[in-house]
N, C-alpha and C positions, 0 to 999 in steps of 0.2 A: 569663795562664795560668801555674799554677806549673809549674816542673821536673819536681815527681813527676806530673801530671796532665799531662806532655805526650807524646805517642808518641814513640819513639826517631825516626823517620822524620822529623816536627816538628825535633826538638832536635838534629841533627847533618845536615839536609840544608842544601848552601850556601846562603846568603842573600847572594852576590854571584858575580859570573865569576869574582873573582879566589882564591875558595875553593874553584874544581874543579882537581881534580887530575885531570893527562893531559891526551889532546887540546887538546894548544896551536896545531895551527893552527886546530882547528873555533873555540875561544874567541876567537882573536887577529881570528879573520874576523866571528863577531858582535858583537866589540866596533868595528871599522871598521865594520860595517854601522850601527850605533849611531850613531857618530862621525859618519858622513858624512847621517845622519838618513833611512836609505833601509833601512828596517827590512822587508825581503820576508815572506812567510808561512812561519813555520816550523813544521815537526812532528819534535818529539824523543820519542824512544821509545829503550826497551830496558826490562830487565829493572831489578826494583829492585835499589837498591845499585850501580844505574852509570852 
């Protein structure tokens, strides 16, 4: 897909953990949950843009 034809939402949403900004314990804890291969069920929500 090119650049111009991609949604802003597409082209600047993180594509890893370590591209979100803030909440460094929520990140630090599913990255251990990763790690340790015990991946629970999770539901992330909020508004866009956060």
């Amino acid at each position: 897909m090119s650049l111009v034809k991609m949604s802003w939402i597409e082209k600047y949403r993180p594509d890893s953990l370590d591209n979100i900004i803030g909440q460094d314990h929520i990140i630090d804890q599913i990255k251990n949950y990763i790690k340790d291969r015990n991946l629970p069920n999770l539901l992330l929500y909020g508004p866009p843009g956060t």
